[in-house]
N, CA, C and O atoms as a Maestro MAE file, in Angstrom:
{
 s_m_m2io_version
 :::
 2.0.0
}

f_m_ct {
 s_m_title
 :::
 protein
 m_atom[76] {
  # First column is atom index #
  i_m_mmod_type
  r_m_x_coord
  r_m_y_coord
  r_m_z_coord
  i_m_residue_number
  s_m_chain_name
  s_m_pdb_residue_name
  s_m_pdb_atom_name
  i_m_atomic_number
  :::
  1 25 -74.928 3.332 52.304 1 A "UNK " " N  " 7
  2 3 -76.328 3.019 52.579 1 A "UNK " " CA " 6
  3 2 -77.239 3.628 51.520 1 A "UNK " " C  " 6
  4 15 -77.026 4.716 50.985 1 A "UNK " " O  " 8
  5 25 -78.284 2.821 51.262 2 A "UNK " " N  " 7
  6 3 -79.505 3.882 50.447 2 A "UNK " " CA " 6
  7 2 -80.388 4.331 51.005 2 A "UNK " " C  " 6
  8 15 -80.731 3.882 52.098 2 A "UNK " " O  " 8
  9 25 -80.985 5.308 50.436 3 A "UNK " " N  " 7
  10 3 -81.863 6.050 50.998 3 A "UNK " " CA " 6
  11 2 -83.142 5.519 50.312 3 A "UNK " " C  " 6
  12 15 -83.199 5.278 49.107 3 A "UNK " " O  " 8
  13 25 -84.202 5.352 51.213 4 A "UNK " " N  " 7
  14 3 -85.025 4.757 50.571 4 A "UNK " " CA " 6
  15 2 -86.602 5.491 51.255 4 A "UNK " " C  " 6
  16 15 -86.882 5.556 52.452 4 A "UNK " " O  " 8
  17 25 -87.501 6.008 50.034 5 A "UNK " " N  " 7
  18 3 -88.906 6.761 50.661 5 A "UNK " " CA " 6
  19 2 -89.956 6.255 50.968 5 A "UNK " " C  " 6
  20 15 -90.787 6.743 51.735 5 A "UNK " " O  " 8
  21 25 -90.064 4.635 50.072 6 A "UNK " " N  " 7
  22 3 -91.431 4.539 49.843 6 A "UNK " " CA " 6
  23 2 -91.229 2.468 50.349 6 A "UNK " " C  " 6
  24 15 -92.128 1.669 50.090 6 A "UNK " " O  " 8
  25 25 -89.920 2.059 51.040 7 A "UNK " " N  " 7
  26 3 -90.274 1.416 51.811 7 A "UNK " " CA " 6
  27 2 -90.151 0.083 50.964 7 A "UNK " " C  " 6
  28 15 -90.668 -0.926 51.443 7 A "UNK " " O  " 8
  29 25 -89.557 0.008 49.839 8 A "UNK " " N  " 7
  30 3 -89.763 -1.172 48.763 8 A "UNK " " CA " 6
  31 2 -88.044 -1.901 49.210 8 A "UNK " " C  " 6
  32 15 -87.851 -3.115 49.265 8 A "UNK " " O  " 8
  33 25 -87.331 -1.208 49.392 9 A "UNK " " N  " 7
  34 3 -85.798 -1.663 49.666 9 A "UNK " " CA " 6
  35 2 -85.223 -2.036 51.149 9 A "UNK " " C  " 6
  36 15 -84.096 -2.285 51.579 9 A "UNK " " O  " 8
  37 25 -86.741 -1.946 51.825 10 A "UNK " " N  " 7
  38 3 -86.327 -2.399 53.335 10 A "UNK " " CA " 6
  39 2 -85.733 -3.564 53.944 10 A "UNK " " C  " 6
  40 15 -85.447 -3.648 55.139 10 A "UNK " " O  " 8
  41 25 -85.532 -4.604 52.931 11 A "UNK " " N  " 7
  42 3 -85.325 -5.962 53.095 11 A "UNK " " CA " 6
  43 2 -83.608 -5.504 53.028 11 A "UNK " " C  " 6
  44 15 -82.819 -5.799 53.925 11 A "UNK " " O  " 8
  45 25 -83.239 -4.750 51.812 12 A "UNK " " N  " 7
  46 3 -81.387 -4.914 51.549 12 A "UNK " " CA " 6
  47 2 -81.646 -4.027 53.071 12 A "UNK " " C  " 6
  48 15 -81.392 -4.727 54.052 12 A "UNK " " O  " 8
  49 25 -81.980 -2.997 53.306 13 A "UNK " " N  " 7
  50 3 -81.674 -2.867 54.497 13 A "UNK " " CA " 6
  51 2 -81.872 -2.787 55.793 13 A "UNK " " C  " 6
  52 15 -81.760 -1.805 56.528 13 A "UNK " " O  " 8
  53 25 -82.246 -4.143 56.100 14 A "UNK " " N  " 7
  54 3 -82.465 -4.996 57.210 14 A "UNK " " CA " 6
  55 2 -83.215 -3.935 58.218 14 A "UNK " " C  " 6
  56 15 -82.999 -3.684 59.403 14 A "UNK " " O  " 8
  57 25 -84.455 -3.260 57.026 15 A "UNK " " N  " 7
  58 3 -85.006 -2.625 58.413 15 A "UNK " " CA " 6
  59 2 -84.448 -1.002 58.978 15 A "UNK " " C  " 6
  60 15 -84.767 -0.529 60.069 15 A "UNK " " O  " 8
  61 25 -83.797 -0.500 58.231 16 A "UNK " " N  " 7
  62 3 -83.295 0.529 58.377 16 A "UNK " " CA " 6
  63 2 -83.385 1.944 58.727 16 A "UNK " " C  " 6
  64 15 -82.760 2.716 59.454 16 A "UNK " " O  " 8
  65 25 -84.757 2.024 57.657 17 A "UNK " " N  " 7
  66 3 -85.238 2.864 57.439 17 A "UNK " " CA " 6
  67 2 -86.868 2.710 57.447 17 A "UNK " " C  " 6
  68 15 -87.666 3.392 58.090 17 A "UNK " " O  " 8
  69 25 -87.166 1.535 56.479 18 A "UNK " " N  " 7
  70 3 -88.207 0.716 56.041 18 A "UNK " " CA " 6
  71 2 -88.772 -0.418 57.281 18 A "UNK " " C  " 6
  72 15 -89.767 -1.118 57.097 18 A "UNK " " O  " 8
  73 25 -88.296 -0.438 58.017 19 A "UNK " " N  " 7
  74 3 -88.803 -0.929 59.398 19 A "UNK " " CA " 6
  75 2 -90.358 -0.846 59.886 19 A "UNK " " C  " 6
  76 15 -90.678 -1.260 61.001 19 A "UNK " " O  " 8
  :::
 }
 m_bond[75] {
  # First column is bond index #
  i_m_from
  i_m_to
  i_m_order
  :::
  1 1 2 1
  2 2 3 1
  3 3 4 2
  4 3 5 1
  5 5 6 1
  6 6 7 1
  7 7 8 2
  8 7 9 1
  9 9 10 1
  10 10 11 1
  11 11 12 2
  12 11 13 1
  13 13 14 1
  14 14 15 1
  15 15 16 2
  16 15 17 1
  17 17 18 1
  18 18 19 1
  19 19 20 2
  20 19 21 1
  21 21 22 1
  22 22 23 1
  23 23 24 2
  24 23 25 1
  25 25 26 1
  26 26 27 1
  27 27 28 2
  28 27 29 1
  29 29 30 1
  30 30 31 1
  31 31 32 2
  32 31 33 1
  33 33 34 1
  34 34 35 1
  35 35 36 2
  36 35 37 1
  37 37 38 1
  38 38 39 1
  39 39 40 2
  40 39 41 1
  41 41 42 1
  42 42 43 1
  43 43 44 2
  44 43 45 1
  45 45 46 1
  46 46 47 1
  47 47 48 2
  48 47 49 1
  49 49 50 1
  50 50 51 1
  51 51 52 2
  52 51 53 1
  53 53 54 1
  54 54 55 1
  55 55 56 2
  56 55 57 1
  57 57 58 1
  58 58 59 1
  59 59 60 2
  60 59 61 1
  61 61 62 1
  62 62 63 1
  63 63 64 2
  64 63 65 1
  65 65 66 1
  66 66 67 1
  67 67 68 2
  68 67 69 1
  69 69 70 1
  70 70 71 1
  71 71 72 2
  72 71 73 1
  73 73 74 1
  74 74 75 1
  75 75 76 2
  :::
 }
}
């Protein structure tokens, strides 16, 4: 998985984090 801060990569992960 990536780690992601600022919410730009929320799409590869379906919401994950970036939700």
């Amino acid at each position: 998985m990536k780690k992601l801060n600022n919410g730009e990569n929320d799409e590869e992960l379906n919401g994950f984090v970036g939700a």
